[in-house]
N, C-alpha and C positions, 0 to 999 in steps of 0.2 A: 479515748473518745475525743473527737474532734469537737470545739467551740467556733460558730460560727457569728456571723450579725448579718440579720435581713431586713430588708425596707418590705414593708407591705404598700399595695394600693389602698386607696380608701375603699374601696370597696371590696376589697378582700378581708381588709379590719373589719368591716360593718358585718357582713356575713360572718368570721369568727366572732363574732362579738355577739349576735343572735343566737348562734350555734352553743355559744359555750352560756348563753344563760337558759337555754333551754331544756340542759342537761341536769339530772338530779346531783350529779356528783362528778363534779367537774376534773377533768384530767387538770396534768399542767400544762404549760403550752409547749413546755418542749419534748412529752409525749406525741402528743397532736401532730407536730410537725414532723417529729420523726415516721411517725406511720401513715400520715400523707407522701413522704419522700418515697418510702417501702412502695407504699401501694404505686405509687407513678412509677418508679423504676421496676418494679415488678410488671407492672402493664407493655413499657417498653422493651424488657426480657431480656434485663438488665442481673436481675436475680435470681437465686435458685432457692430463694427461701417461701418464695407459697407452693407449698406442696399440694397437688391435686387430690381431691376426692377419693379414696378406693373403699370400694364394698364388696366384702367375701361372701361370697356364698355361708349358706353353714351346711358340712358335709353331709347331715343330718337334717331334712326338712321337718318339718311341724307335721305331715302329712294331713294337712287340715287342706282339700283342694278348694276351697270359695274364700278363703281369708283374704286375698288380693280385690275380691266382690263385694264381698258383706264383711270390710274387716271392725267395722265399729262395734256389730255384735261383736264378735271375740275380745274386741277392748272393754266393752263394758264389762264383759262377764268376771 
């Protein structure tokens, strides 16, 4: 792993600085900044590491036809 050193704005400090007292259980900072990096290169599709969403079917439905309707009854139940 690479060691790097960055300068913050003040105002980038000020917001990490809110952000991180307003957390119960604070990461380190070089969490933080590593998954800030992720997510921005990941937005510019730079990476192949966020994997999309997939929902399978189940081969076998519940054959309950109004669950999609009235699914809160069947959650209560």
């Amino acid at each position: 792993m690479r060691r790097v050193t960055i300068t913050l704005s003040d105002e980038i400090e000020a917001s990490l600085n809110i952000y991180l007292q307003q957390q119960r259980v604070s990461a380190p900072l070089t969490a933080i900044m590593q998954a800030a990096l992720q997510e921005f290169l990941s937005r510019q599709g730079f990476t192949t590491s966020a994997r999309k969403l997939r929902i399978t079917p189940a081969k076998k439905g519940s054959r309950v036809k109004d669950a999609r309707v009235d699914h809160n009854r069947y959650l209560a139940d």
